[in-house]
PyMOL commands that place a pseudoatom at each C-alpha (Angstrom):
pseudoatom trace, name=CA, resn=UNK, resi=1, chain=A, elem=C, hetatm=0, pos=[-8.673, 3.949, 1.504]
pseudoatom trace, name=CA, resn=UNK, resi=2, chain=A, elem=C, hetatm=0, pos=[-9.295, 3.632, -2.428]
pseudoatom trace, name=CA, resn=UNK, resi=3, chain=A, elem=C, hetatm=0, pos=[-6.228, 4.003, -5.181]
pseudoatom trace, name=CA, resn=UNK, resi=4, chain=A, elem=C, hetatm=0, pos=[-6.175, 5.178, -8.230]
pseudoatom trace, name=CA, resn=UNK, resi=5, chain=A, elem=C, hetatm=0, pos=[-5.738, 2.807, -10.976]
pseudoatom trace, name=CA, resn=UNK, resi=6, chain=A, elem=C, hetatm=0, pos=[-5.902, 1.634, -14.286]
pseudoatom trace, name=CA, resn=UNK, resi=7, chain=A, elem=C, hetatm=0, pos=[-7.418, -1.641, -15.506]
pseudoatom trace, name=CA, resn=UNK, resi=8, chain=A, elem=C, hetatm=0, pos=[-8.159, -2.455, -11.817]
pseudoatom trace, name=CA, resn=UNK, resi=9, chain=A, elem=C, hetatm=0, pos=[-9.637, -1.388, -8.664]
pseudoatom trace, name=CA, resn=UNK, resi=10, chain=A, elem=C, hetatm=0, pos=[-7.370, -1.041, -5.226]
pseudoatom trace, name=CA, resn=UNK, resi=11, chain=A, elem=C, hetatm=0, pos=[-8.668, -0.743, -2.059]
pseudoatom trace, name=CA, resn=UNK, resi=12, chain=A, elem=C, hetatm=0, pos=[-6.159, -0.852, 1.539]
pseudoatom trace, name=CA, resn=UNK, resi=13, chain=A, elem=C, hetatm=0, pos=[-6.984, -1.488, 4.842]
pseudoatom trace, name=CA, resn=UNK, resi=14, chain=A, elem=C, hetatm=0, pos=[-4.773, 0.211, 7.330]
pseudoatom trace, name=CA, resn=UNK, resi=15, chain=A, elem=C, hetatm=0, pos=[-3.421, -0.919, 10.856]
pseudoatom trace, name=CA, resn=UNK, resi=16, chain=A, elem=C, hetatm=0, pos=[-3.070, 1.020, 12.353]
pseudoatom trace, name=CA, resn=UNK, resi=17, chain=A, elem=C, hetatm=0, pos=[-6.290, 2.361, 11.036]
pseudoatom trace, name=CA, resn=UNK, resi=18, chain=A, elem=C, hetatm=0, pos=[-4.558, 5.597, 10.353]
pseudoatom trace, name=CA, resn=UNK, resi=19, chain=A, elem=C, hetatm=0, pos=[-0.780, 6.457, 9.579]
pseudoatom trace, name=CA, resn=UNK, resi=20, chain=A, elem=C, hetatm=0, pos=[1.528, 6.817, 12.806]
pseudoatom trace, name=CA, resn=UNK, resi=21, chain=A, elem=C, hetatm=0, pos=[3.486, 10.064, 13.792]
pseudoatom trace, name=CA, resn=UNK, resi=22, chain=A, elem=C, hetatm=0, pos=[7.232, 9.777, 12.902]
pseudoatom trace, name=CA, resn=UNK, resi=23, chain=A, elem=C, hetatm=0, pos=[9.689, 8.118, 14.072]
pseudoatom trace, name=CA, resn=UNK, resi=24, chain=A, elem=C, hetatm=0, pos=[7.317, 4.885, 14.384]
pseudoatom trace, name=CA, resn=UNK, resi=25, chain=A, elem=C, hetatm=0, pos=[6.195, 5.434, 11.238]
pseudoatom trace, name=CA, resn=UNK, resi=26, chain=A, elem=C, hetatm=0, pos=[5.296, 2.010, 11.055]
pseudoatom trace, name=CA, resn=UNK, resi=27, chain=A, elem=C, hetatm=0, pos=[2.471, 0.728, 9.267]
pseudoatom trace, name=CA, resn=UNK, resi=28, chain=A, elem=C, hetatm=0, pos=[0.793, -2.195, 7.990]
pseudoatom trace, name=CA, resn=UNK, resi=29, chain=A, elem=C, hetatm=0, pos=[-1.636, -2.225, 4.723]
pseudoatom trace, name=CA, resn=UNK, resi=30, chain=A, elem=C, hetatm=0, pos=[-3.612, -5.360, 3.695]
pseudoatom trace, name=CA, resn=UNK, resi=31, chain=A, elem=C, hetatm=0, pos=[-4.506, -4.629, -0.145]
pseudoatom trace, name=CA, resn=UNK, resi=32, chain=A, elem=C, hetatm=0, pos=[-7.557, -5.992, -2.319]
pseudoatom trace, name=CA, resn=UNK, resi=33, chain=A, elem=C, hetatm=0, pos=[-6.508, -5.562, -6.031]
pseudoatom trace, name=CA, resn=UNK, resi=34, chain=A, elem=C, hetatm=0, pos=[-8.040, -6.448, -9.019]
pseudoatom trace, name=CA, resn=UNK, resi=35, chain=A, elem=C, hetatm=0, pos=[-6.510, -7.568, -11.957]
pseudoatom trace, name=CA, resn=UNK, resi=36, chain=A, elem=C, hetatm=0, pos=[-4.086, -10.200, -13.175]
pseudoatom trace, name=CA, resn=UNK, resi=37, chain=A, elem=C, hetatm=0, pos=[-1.000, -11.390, -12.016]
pseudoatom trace, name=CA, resn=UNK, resi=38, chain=A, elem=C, hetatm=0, pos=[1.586, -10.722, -9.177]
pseudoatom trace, name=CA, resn=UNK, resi=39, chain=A, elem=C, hetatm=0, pos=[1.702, -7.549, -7.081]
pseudoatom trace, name=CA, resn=UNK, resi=40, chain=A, elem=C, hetatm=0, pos=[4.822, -5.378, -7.231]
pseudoatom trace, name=CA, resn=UNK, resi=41, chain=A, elem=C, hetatm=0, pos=[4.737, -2.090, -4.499]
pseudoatom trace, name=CA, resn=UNK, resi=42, chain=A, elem=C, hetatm=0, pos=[7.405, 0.378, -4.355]
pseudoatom trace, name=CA, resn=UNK, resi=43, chain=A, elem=C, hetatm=0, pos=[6.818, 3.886, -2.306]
pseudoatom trace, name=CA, resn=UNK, resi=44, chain=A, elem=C, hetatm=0, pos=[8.753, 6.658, -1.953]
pseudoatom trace, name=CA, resn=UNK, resi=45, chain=A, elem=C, hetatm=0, pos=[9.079, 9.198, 0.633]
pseudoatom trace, name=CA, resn=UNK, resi=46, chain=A, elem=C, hetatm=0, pos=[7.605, 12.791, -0.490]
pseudoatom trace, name=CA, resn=UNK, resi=47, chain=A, elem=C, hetatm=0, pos=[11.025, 14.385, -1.776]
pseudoatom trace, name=CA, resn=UNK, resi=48, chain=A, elem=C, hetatm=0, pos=[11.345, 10.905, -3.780]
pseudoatom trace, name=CA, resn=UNK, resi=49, chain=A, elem=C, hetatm=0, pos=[13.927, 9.129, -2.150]
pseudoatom trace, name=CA, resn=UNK, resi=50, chain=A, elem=C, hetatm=0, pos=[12.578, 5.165, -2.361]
pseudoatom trace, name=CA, resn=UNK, resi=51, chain=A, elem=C, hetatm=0, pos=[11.271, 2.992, 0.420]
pseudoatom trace, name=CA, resn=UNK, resi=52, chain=A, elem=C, hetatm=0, pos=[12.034, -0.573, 1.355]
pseudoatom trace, name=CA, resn=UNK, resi=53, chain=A, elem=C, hetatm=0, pos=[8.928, -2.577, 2.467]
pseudoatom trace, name=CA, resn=UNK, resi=54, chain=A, elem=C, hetatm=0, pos=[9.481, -4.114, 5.916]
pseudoatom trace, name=CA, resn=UNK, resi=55, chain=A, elem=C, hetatm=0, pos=[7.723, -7.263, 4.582]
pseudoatom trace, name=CA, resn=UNK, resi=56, chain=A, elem=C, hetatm=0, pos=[5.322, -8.477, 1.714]
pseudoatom trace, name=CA, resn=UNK, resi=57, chain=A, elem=C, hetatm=0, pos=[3.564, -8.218, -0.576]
pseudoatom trace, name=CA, resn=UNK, resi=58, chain=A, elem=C, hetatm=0, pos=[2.801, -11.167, 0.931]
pseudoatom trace, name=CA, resn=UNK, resi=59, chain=A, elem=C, hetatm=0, pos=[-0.414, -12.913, -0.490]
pseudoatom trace, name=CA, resn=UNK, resi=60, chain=A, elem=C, hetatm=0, pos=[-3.610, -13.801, 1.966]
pseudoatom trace, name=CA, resn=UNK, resi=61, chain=A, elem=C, hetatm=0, pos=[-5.983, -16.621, 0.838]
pseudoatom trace, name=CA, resn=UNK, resi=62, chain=A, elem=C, hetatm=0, pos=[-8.916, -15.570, 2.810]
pseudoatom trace, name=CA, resn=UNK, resi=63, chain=A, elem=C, hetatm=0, pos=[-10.411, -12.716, 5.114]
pseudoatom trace, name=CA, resn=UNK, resi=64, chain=A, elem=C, hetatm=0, pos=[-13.041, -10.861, 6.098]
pseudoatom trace, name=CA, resn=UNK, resi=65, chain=A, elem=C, hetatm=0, pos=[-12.262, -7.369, 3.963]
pseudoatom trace, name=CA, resn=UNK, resi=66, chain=A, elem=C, hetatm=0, pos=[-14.607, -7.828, 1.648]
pseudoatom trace, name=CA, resn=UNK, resi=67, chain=A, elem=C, hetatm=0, pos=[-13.339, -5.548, -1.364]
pseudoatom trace, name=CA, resn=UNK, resi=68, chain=A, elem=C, hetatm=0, pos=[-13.019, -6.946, -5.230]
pseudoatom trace, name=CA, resn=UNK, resi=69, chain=A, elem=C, hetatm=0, pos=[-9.727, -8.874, -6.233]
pseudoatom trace, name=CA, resn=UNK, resi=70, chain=A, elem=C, hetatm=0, pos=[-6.990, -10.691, -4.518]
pseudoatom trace, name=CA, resn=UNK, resi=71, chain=A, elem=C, hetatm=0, pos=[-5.569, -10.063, -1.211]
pseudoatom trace, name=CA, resn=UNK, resi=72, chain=A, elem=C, hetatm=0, pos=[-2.242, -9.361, 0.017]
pseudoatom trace, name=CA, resn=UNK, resi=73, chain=A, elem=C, hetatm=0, pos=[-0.212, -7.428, 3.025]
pseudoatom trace, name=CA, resn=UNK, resi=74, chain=A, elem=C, hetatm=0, pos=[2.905, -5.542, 2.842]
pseudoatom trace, name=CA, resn=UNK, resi=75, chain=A, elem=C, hetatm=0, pos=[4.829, -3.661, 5.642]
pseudoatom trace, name=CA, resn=UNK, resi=76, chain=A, elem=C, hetatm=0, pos=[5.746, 0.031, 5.350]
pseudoatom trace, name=CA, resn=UNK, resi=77, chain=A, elem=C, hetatm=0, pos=[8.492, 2.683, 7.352]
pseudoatom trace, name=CA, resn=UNK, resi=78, chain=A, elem=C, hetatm=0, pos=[7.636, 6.095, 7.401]
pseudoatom trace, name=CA, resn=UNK, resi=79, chain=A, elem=C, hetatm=0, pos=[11.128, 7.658, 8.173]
pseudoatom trace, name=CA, resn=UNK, resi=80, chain=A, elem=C, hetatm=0, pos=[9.637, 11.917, 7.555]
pseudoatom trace, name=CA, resn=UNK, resi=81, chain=A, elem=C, hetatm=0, pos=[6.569, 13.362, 7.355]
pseudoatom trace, name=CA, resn=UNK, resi=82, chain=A, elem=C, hetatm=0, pos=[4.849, 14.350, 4.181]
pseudoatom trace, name=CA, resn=UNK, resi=83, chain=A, elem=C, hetatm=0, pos=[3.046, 13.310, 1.848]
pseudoatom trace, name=CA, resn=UNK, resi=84, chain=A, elem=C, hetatm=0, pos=[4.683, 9.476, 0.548]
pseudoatom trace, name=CA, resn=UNK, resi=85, chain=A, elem=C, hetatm=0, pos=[3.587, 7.693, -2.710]
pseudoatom trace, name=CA, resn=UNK, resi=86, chain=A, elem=C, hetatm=0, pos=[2.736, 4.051, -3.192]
pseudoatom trace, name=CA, resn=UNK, resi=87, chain=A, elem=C, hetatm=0, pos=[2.676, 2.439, -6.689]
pseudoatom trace, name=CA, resn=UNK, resi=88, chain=A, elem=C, hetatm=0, pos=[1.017, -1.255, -6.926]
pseudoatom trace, name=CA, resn=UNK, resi=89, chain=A, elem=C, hetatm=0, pos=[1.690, -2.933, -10.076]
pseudoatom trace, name=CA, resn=UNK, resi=90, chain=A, elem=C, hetatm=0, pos=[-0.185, -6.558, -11.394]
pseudoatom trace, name=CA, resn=UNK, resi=91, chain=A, elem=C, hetatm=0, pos=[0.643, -7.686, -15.153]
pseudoatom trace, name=CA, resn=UNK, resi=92, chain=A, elem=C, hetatm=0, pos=[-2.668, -6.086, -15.700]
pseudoatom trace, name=CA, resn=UNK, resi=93, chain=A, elem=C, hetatm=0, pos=[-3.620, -3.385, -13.491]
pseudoatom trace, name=CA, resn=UNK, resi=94, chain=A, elem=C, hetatm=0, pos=[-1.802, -0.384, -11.745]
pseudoatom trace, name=CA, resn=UNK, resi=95, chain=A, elem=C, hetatm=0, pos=[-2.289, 2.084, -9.654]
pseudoatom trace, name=CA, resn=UNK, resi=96, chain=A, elem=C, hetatm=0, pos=[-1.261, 4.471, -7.024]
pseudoatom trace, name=CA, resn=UNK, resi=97, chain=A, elem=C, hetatm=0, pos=[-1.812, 5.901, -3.565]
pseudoatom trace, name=CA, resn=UNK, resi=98, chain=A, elem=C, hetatm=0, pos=[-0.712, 8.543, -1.324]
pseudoatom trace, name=CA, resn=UNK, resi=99, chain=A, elem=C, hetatm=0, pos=[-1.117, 9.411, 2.520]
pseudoatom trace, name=CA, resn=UNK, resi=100, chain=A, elem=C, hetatm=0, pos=[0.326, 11.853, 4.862]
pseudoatom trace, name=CA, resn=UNK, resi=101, chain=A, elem=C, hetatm=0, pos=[1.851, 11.026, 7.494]
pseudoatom trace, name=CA, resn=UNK, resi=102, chain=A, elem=C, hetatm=0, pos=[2.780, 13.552, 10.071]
pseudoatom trace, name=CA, resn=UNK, resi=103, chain=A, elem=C, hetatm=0, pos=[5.214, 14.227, 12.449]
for i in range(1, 103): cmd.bond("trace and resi %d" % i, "trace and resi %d" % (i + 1))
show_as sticks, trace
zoom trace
């Protein structure tokens, strides 16, 4: 999947390669950002109540998904369906995300 950002470029790779029905609802996303600096995420579930990662951003210092920038992965719950909201954040560069999940 590709983000939407500014001063950067964001690309994730899902594993599961595609989000998993509630209650699992867990998912892993290895990121390729460009940019500068550390990566911040934050999500939020789709009536805006925040998420807390299960692990990461952690950073990777080498793999085969070739996209620009660096590399990191970060752990997500899905806890409802709908539509949730990821923000990634760098010094320079933002951006932002969304995926459904369903139930």
């Amino acid at each position: 999947m590709q983000g939407v950002a500014v001063e950067a470029t964001i690309y994730g790779l899902l594993f599961p390669t595609q989000p998993p029905p509630i209650p699992t609802g867990e998912l892993k996303i290895v990121w390729r950002m460009t940019g500068e600096g550390d990566l911040t995420v934050t999500y939020e579930s789709p009536d805006g109540k925040p998420g807390e990662l299960t692990f990461g951003p952690e950073a990777h210092s080498g793999s085969n998904y070739t996209r620009p920038g660096n590399e990191w992965g970060t752990g997500f719950l899905f806890d409802e369906p709908g539509c949730w909201h990821i923000h990634l954040e760098r010094t320079v560069g933002s951006g932002d995300v969304w995926i459904d999940v369903h139930a």
